[in-house]
C-alpha positions in Angstrom: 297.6 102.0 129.7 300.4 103.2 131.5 298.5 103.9 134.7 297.2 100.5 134.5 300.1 98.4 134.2 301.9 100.0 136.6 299.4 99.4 139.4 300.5 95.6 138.9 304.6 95.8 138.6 305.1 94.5 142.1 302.9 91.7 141.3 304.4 91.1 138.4 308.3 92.2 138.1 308.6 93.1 134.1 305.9 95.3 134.5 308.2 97.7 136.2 310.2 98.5 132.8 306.8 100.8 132.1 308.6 102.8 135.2 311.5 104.3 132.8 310.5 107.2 131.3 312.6 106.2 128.1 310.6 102.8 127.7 307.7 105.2 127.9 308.1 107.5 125.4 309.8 104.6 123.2 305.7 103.3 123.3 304.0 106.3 123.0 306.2 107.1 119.8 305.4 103.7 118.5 301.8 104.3 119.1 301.2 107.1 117.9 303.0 106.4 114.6 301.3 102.9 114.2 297.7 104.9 114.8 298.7 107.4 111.8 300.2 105.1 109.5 297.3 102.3 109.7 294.3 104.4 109.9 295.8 107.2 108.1 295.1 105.5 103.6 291.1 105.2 105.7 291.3 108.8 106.8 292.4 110.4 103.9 289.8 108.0 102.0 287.2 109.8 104.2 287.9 112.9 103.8 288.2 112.1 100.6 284.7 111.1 100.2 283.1 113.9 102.3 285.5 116.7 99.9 287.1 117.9 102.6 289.8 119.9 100.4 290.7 123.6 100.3 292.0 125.3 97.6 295.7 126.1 97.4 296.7 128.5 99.8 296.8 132.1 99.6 298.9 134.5 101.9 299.0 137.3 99.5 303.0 136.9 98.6 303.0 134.0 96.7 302.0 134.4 93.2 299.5 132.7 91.5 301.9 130.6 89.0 303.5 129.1 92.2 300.5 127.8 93.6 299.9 123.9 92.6 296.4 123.8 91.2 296.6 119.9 91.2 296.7 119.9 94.9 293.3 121.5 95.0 292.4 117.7 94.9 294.3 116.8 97.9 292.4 116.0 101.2 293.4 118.7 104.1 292.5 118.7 108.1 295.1 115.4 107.9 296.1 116.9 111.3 292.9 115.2 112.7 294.4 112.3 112.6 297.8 113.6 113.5 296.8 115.8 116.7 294.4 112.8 117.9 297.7 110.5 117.8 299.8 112.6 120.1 296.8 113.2 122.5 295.6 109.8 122.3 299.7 107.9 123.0 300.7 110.7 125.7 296.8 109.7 127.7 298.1 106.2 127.5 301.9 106.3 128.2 301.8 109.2 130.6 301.8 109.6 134.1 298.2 111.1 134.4 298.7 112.4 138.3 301.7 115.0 136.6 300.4 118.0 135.5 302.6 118.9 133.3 301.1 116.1 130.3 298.2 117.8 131.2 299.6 121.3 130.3 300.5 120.1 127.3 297.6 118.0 125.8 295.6 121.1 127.0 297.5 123.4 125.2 298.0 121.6 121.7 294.7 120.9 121.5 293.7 124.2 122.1 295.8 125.1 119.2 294.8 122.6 117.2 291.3 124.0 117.8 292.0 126.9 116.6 293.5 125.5 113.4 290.1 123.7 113.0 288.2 126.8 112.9 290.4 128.0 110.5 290.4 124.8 108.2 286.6 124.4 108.5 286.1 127.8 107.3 287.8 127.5 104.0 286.7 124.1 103.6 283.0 124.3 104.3 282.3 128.1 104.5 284.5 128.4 101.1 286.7 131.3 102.6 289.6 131.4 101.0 291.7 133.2 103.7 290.0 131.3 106.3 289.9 132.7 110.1 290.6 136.4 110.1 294.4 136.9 111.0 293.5 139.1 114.0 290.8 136.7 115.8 293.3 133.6 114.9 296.3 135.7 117.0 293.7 136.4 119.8 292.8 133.0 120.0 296.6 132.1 119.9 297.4 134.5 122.3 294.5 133.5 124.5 295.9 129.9 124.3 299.3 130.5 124.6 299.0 133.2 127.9 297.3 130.2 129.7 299.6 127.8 129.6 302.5 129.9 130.1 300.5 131.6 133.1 300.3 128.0 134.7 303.8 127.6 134.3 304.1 131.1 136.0 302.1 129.9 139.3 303.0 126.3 139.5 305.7 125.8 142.4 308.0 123.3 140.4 308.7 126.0 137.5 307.4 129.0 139.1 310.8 130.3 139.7 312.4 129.2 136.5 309.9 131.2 134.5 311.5 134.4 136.0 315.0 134.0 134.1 316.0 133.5 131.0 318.0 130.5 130.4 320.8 131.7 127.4 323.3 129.6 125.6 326.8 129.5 126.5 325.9 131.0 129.7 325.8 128.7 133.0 323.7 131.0 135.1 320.3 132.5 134.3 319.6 136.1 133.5 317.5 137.9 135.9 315.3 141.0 134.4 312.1 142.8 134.0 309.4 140.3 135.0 306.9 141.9 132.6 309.4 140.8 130.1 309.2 136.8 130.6 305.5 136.6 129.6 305.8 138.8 126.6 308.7 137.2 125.3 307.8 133.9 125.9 304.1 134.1 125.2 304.2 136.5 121.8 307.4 135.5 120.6 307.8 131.9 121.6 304.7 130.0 121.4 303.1 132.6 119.0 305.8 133.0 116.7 306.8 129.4 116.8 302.7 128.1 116.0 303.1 130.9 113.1 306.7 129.4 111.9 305.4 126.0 111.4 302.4 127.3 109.5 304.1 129.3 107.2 306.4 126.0 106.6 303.6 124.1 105.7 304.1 124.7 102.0 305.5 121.6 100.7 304.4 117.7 101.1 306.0 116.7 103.9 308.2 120.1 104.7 306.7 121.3 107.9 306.6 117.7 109.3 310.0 116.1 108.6 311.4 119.6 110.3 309.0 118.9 113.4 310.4 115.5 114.0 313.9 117.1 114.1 312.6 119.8 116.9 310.5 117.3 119.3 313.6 115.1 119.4 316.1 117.7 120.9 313.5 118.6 123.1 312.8 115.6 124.2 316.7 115.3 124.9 316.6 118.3 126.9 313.6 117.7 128.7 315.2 114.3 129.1 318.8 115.5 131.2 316.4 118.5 133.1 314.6 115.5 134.8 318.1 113.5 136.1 319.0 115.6 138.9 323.0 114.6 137.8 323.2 114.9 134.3 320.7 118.6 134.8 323.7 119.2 137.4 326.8 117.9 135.0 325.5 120.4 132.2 324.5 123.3 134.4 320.7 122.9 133.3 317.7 123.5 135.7 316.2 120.6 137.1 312.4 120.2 137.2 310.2 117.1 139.1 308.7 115.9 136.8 309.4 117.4 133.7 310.0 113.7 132.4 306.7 113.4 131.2 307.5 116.3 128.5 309.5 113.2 127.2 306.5 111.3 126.6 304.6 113.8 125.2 307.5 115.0 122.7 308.2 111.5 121.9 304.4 111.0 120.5 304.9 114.3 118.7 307.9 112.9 116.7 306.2 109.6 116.1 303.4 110.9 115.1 304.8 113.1 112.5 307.2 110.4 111.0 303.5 108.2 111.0 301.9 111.3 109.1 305.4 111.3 106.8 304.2 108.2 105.7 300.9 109.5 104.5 302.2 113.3 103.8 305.6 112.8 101.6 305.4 113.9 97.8 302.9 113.2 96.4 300.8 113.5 99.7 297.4 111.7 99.9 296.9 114.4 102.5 296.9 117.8 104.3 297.5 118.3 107.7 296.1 121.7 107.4 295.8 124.6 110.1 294.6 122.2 112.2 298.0 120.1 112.5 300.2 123.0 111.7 299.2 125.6 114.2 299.1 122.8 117.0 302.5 121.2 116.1 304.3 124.6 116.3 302.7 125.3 119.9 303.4 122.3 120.8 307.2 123.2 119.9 307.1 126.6 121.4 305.4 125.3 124.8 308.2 122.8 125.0 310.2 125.6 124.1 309.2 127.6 127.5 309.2 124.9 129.7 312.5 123.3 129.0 313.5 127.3 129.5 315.6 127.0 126.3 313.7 129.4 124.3 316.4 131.1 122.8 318.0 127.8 121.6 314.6 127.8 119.7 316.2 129.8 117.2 318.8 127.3 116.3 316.9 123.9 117.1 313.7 125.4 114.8 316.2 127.0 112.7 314.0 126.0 109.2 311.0 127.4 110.5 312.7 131.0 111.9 314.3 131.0 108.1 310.7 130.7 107.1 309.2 133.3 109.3 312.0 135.6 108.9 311.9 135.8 105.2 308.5 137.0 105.4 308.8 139.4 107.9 311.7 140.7 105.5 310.3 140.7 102.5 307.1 142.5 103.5 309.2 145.0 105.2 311.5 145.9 102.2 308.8 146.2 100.1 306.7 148.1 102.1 310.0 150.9 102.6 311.7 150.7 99.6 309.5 148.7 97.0 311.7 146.0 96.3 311.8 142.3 97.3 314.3 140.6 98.8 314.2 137.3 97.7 312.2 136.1 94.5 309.3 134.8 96.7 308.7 134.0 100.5 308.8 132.2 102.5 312.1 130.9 101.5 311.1 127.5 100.4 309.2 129.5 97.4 312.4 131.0 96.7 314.0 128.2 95.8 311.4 127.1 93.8 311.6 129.7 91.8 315.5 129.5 91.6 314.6 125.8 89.9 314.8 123.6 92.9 312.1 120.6 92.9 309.6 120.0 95.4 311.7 116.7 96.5 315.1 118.6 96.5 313.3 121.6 98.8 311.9 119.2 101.5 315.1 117.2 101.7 317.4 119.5 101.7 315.6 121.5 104.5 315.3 118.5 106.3 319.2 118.2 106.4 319.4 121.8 107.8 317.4 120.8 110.4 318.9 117.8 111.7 321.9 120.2 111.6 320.6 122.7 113.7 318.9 120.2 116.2 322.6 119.0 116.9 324.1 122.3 117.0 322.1 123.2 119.4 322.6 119.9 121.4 326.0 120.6 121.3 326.0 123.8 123.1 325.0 122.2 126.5 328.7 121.5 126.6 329.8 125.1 125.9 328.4 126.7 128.8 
């Protein structure tokens, strides 16, 4: 669409307002929410009608009692419709000669993919656990190695991939360049498609605390593509990053779209398949703005989700005990009496918080 119009500006002067990148990603937020929230009562309906439902998921730390039995009803593989929308508004609204949209689309729907598989075997092969953990963090790592080694060897960020860009610091730190692709790649995109999937407990949860992540990203990707405001706050610049405005801009519209669809009760699941590909999608934004670290505090929900697991299964494993009364955290809560509603709101508060926290610190440095 984007491509089109623009072909005709100087025949036609308003058509140059489809040259700012913010009037850009102002559309392909708007599409891609209107494309979820008006074909999204049809979708569910469909997969509705073709039983597209898995049972109540299983990680082996959540006890039975705490498993919603009346969700067994609910449609899953929402993220169909979710994924398509970002692909579908960043095609039309982005500059299709910059390679970086292409990274991206590539990328999430690789993930998303993956999360397919996953969603397709519990639905339709009836496996509960769905995609064996070790061939679903292959195929994550697979994924996530190629699009950070594209990063690696394309001129524009070639050289930004070998630092590490950390808070309150102006300069980047130099070290080990084995380090870079492990860190970013198993930690980063990994860990962060893992995060999101773990916070996808609760209707609503995992997607309200997306929107909160694409927008600061999109801010940053935002002031790394103005040469002068990348300069004012000591951030790298890169040509042509801007388009990682667009893309993150459909993410977040999107998601509010899917919100619409998704918030308690939900009339449907994104399942692995939205998940998996919204957390890349978070983590490869993550590596390209070169403000992985900041990851920590901008996604700070989903590294409280993450974390508690990793804790929990550690303490019990060495000592025998738990930690909290059930992880992830959001479980924890529930079991300390919160409601679904107060869970997902309250976690969507923290992260807002933590998205302008970590905002904040691009004056600190």
């Amino acid at each position: 669409m984007f491509n089109f119009l623009s072909s005709y500006s100087e025949f036609f002067g308003p058509l140059r307002l489809f040259d700012y990148v913010t009037f850009r990603a102002g559309c392909a937020a708007g599409t891609a929410f209107l494309i979820v929230v008006c074909f999204g009562a049809a979708f569910a309906g469909m997969l509705r009608n073709f039983n597209i439902r898995a049972a109540a998921r299983y990680d082996g730390l959540i006890p039975d009692e705490l498993l919603d039995k009346r969700k067994n009803s609910t449609p899953c593989m929402g993220g169909i419709l979710l994924i398509g929308a970002v692909l579908l508004a960043s095609l039309l609204w982005g500059r299709l000669n910059n390679w970086i949209i292409w990274v991206l689309i590539g990328g999430t729907a690789g993930f998303a993919f993956i999360g397919f598989l996953d969603d397709y075997l519990k639905v339709f092969c009836q496996r509960r656990d769905g995609l064996p953990g070790k061939l679903k963090l292959l195929g994550l790592f697979i994924i996530a190695s190629a699009v950070f080694y594209t990063f690696w060897k394309v001129p524009a960020t070639h050289e930004l991939m070998r630092g590490f860009y950390i808070p309150f610091f102006k300069s980047p730190f130099f070290i080990g360049a084995w380090w870079i692709p492990v860190f970013s790649v198993a930690i980063i995109i990994v860990g962060s498609a893992n995060a999101v999937n773990l916070t996808d407990g609760k209707d609503g949860l995992a997607t309200g605390c997306t929107i909160f992540c694409t927008l600061a990203y999109a801010v940053l990707a935002y002031l790394m593509g103005h040469k002068i405001f990348a300069t004012y706050l000591n951030l790298p610049y890169i040509n042509g990053i801007e388009e990682a405005v667009v893309f993150a801009a459909a993410l977040g519209g999107a998601c509010i779209g899917f919100l619409w669809h998704n918030c308690h009760p939900a009339a449907m699941f994104m399942g692995d398949t939205g998940s998996l590909a919204l957390g890349g999608a978070v983590g490869m934004l993550a590596v390209l703005t070169r403000q992985e670290l900041l990851l920590a505090l901008i996604g700070g929900v989903f590294v409280m989700e993450i974390v508690s697991v990793m804790m929990q299964v550690a303490s019990f494993k060495l000592t025998g005990k738990r930690i909290f009364l059930c992880s992830p955290i959001h479980h924890h809560f529930e079991r300390k009496g919160w409601t679904e509603t107060q869970i997902v709101v309250r976690f969507w508060i923290l992260s807002g918080i933590f998205a302008l926290m970590a905002l904040a610190t691009l004056k600190l440095r």
